[in-house]
N, C-alpha and C positions, 0 to 999 in steps of 0.2 A: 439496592444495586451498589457494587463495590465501583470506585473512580475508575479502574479500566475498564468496566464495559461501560460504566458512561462513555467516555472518551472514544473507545472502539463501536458504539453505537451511532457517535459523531460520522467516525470511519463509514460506516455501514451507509450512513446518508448519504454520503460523498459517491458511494459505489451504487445507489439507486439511482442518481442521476447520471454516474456513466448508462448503466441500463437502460434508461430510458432516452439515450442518446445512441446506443443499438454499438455499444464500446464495450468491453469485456469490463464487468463491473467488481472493479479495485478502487476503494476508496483511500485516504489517507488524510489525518492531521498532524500537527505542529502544536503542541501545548507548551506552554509559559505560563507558570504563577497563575496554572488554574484559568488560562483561559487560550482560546484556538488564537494562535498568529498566522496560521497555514492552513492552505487546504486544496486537496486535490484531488482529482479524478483521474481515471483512465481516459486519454484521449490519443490515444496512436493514432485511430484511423480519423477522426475530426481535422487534426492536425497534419497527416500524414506526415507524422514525425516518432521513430524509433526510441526517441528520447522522454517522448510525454508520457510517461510512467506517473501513477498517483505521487508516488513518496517521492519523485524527481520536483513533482510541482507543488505539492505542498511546501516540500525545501526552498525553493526556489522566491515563493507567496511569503515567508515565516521570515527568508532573508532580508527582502523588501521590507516588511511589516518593520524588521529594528533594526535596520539601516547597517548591516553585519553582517559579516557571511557563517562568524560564528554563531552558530545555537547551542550555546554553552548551555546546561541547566534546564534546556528543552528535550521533551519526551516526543517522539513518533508513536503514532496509534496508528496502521497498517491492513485491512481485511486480510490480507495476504502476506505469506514470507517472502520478502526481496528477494529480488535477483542479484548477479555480482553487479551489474550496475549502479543498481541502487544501494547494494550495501557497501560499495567504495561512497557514493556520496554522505552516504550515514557516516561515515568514518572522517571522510574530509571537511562535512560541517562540523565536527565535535557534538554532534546529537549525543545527550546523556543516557537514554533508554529507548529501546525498540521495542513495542510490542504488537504482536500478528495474533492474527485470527486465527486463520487455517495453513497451513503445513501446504509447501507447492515444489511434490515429489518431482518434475520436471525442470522447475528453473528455481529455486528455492535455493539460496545461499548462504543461509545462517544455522539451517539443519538440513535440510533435506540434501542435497547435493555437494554442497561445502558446509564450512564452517568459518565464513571468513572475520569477522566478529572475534571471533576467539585466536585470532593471527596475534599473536603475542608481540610479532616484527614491527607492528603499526604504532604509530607515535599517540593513538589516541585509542582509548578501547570504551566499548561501548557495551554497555547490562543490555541482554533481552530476554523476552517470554513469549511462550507461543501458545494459542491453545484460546485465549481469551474468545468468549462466543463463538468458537471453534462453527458447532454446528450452523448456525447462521451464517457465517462467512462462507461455509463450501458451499450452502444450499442457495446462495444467492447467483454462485457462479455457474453450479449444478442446472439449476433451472434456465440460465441463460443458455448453454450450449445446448441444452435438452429442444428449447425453442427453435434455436438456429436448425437442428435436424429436421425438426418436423416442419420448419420454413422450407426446407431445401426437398425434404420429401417432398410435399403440396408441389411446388413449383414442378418437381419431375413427373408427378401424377399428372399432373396439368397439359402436359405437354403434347 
């Protein structure tokens, strides 16, 4: 196993415990010299906050952990392609590389829907890849919405 799907397997953990916390399962790390400073879940609805995005709180964990708001030289491991939110924050910390799992044709900002990454205007520019464990990343999210249907079916049978 090549270092990004280690790293993005890390990710992958992080999105099982959203899962299992009934949060749309996006995981996310922060590496440095080979080892996590960050990490983060999906927790919108835990939080009932718009902001608690995985790669928002990995950032946020990775900051804390070195006392900087810079992560100069620090990699993102992602299940999922950011959004513009999260990919203004990838650019505002100086994060050196991004790398995603699966492609997120609806809110997706590094390929799918934009490209803001590649905004030449930005004082900072950041490498990314996408694709890493691809199939594992959709099938996690896959199976999570797959359940929420047949939750909400049952409930309506029920009725």
């Amino acid at each position: 196993m090549d270092q990004d799907e280690f790293w993005m397997r890390e990710a992958l953990a992080q999105a099982q415990i959203a899962k299992s916390k009934d949060e749309v399962p996006i995981g996310a790390v922060v590496v440095y010299n080979n080892q996590i400073i960050g990490k983060g879940y999906n927790r919108r609805e835990i939080d009932e906050n718009a902001l608690a995005h995985a790669e928002m709180i990995a950032i946020s964990n990775a900051c804390k952990k070195i006392g900087f708001w810079r992560l100069i030289d620090c990699d993102l491991f992602v299940t999922i392609e950011p959004c513009p939110m999260c990919a203004g924050a990838i650019i505002n910390s100086r994060i050196r590389k991004v790398t995603f799992g699966a492609s997120d044709p609806k809110a997706g900002a590094i390929e799918s829907l934009e490209h803001i990454l590649d905004n030449e205007k930005f004082n900072h520019h950041v490498e990314y890849q996408g694709g890493v464990l691809e199939a594992e990343c959709q099938q996690i999210i896959k199976d999570f919405f797959h359940e929420i249907r047949l939750r909400k079916k049952d409930e309506k049978n029920s009725l």
